[in-house]
LUMFIDO-580645 format. One record per residue: x, y, z of N, C-alpha, C in turn; residue in one letter. Coordinates in steps of 0.2 Angstrom, whole numbers, plus 5000, padded with zeros to 4 digits. Example, Ala and Ser with C-alpha at 12.3 -4.5 7.8 and 13.67 -1.06 7.14 Angstrom:
5066; 4972; 5039; 5062; 4978; 5039; 5066; 4984; 5039; a
5064; 4989; 5035; 5068; 4995; 5036; 5064; 5000; 5039; s
***
This chain:
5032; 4829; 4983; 5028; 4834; 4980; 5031; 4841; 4981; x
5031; 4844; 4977; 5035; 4853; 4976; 5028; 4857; 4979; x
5030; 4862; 4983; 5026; 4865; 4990; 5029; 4872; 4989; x
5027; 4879; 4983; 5031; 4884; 4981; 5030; 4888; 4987; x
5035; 4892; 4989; 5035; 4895; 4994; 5036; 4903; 4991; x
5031; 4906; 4989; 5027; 4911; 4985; 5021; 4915; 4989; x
5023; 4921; 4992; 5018; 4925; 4993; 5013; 4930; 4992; x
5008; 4930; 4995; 5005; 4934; 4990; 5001; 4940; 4994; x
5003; 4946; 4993; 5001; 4954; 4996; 4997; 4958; 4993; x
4995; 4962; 4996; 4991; 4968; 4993; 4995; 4976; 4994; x
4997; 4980; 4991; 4997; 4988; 4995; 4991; 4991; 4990; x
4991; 4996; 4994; 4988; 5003; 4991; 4990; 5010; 4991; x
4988; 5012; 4984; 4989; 5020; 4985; 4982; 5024; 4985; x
4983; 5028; 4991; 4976; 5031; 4993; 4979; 5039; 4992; x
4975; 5040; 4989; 4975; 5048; 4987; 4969; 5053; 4989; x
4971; 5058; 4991; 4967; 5063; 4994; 4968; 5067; 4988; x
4963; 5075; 4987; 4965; 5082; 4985; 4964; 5088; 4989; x
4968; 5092; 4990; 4968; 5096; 4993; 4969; 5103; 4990; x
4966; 5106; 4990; 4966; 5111; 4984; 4968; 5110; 4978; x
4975; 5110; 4976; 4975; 5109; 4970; 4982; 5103; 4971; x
4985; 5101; 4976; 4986; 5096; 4977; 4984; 5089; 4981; x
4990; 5085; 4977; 4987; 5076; 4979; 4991; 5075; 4984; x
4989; 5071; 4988; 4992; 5069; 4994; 4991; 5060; 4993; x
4996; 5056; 4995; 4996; 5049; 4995; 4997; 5048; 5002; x
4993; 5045; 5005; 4992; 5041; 5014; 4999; 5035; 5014; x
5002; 5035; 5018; 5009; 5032; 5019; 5010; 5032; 5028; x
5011; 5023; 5028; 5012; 5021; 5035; 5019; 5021; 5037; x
5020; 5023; 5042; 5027; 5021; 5044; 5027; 5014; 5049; x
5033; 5010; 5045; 5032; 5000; 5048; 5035; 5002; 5054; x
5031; 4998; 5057; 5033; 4996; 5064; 5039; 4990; 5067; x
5038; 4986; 5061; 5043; 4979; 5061; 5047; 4978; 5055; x
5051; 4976; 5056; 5057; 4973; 5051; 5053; 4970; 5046; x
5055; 4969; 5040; 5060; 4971; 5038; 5058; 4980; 5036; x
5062; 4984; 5036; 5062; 4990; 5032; 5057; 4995; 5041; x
5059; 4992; 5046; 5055; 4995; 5051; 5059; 5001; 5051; x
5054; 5007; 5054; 5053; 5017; 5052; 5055; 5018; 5046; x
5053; 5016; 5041; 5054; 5016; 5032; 5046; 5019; 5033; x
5047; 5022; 5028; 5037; 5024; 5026; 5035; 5020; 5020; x
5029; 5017; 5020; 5027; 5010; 5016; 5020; 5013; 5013; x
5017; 5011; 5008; 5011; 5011; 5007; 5006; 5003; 5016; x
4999; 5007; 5014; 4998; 5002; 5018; 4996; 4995; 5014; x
4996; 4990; 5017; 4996; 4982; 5015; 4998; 4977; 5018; x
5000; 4970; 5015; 5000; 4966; 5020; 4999; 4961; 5016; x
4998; 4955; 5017; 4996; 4948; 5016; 4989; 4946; 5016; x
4987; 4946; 5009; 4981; 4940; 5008; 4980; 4933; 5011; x
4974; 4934; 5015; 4973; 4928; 5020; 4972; 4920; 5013; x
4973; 4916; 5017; 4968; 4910; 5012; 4962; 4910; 5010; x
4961; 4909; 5006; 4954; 4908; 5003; 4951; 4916; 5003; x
4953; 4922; 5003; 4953; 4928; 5002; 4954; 4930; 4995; x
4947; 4936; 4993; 4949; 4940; 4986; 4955; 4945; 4987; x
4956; 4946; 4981; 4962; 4952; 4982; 4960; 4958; 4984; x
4954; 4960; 4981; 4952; 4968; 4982; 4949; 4967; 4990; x
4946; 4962; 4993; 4944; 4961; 4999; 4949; 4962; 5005; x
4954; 4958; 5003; 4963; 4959; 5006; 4964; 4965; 5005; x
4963; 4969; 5001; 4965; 4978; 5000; 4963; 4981; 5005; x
4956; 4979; 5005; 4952; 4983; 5007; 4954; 4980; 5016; x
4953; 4976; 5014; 4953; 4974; 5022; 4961; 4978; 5027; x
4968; 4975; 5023; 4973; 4979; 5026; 4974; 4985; 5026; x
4969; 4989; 5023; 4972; 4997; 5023; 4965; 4999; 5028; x
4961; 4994; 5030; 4956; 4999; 5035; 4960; 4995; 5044; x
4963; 4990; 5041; 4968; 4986; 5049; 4973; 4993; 5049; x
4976; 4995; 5044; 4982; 4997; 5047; 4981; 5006; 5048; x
4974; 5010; 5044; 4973; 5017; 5044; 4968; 5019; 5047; x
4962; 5015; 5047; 4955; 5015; 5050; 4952; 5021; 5043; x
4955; 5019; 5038; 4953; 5021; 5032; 4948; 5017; 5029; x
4941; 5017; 5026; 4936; 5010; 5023; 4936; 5014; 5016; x
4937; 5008; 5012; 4934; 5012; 5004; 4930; 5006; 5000; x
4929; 5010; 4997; 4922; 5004; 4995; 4926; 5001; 4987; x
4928; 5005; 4984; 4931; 5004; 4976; 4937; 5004; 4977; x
4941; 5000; 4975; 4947; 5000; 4972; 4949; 4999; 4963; x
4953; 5002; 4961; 4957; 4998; 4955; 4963; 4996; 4956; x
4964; 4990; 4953; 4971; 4987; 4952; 4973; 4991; 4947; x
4982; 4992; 4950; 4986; 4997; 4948; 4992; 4990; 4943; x
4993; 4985; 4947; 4996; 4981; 4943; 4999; 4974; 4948; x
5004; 4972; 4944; 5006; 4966; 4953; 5014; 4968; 4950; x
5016; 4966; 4956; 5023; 4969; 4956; 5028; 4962; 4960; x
5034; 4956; 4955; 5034; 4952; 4957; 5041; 4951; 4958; x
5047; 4953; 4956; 5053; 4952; 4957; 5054; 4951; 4964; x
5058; 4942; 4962; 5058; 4938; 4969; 5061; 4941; 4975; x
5067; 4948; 4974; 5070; 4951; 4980; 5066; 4957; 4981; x
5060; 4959; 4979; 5058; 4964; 4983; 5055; 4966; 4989; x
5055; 4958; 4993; 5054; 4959; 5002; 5061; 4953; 5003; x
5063; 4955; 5008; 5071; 4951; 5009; 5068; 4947; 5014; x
5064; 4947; 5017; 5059; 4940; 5019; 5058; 4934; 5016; x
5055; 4933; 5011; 5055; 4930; 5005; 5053; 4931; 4999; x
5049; 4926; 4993; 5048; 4929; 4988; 5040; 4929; 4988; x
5039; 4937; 4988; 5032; 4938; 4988; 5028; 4941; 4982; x
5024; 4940; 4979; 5019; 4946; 4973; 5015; 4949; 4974; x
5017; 4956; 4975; 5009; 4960; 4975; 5006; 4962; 4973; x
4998; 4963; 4974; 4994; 4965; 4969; 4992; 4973; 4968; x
4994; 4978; 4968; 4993; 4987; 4971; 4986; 4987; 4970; x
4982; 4992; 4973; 4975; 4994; 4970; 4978; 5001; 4973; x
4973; 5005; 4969; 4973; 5013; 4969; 4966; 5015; 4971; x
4966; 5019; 4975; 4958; 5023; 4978; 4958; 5031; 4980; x
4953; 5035; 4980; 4954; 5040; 4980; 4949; 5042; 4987; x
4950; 5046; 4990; 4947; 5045; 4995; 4946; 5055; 4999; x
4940; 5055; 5001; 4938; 5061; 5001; 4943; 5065; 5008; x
4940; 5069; 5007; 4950; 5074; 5010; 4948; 5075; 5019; x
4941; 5074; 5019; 4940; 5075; 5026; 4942; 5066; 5031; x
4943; 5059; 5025; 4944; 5057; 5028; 4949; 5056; 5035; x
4949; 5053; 5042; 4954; 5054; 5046; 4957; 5046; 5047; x
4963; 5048; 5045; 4969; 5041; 5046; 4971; 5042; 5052; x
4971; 5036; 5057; 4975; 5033; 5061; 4980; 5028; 5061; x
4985; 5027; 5063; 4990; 5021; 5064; 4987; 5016; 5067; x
4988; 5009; 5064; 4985; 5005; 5071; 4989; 4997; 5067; x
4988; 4993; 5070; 4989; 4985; 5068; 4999; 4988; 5068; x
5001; 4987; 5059; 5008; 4986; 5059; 5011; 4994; 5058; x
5007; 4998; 5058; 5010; 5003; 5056; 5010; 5007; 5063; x
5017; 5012; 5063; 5019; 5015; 5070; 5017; 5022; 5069; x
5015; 5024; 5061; 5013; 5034; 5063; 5006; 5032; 5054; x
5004; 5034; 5052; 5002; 5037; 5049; 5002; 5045; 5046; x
5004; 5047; 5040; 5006; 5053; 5038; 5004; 5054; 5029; x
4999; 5058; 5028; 4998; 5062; 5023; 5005; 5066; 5019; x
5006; 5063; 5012; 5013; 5067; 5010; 5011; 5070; 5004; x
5014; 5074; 5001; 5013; 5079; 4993; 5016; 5072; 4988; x
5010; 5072; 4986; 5013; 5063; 4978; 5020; 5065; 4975; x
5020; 5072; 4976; 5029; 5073; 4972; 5033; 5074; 4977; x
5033; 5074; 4982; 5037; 5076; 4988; 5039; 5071; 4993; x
5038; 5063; 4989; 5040; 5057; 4995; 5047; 5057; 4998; x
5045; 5055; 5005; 5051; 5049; 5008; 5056; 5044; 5004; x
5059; 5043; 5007; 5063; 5036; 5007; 5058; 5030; 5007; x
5056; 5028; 5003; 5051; 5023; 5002; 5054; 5014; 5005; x
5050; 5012; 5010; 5051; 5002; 5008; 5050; 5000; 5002; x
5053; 4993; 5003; 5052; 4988; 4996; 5052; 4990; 4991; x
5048; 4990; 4985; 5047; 4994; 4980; 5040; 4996; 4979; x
5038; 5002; 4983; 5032; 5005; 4984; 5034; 5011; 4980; x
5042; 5015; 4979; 5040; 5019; 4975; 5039; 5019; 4967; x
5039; 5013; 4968; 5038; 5009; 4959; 5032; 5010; 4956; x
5028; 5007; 4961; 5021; 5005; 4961; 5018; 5015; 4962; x
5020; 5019; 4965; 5018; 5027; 4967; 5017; 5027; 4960; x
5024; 5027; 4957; 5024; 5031; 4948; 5023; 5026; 4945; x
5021; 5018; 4946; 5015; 5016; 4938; 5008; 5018; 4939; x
5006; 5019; 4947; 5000; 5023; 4949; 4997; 5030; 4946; x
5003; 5034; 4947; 5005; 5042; 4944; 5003; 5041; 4936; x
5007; 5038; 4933; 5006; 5036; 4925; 5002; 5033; 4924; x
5000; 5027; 4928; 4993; 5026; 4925; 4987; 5026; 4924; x
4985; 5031; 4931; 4980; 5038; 4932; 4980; 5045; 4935; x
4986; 5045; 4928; 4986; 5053; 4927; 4986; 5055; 4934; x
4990; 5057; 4938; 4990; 5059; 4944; 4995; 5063; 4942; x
***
């Protein structure tokens, strides 16, 4: 019996406003693969797990960030995007109010507020997922 070795994640882009700029919440990994890269937060949907619950769940494990709504931004599946193996994920987008406060905690080693047009050197293909997030709500 065929036994697909297929996995399935979540990220998020959490935006803030701050005058009149946006800010995207952005973890730095603490583990390989892409360890001290800056990543959106996320992680792997447990079993028997919804997606938006996965969302919600890894980005308050890894920011101490809770949000109540999310939108799916898209899934994102080309088999070499994590060099671990081949994983799918599903992005949701949220927006979140500016006084909230992030901490690092579980996989990530800093947590860091950045200008949505002024990133880092992004993991995996999270900058992919920034600009279909940007495009696809107008950010």
């Amino acid at each position: 019996m065929y036994t697909p070795k297929i996995f399935v994640t979540v990220d998020n882009v959490v935006i803030r406003k701050i005058d009149n700029i946006k800010e995207i919440l952005l973890i730095k990994r603490l583990n390989e693969p892409f360890k001290d890269y800056w990543a959106l937060p996320g992680g792997f949907v447990d079993e028997n797990e919804d997606l938006e619950t996965a969302a919600k769940r890894e980005l308050q494990e890894e920011t101490n960030i809770k949000v109540f709504q999310v939108k799916q931004i898209g899934a994102y599946g080309n088999p070499k995007r994590d060099p671990r193996s081949h994983t799918i994920s599903i992005a949701y987008f949220s927006e979140i109010d500016r006084f909230a406060i992030a901490e690092a905690a579980d996989d990530a080693k800093e947590v860091k507020w950045f200008d949505i047009n002024l990133l880092p050197v992004m993991a995996f293909d999270h900058l992919d997922i920034i600009n279909d997030c940007k495009e696809k709500f107008h950010l």
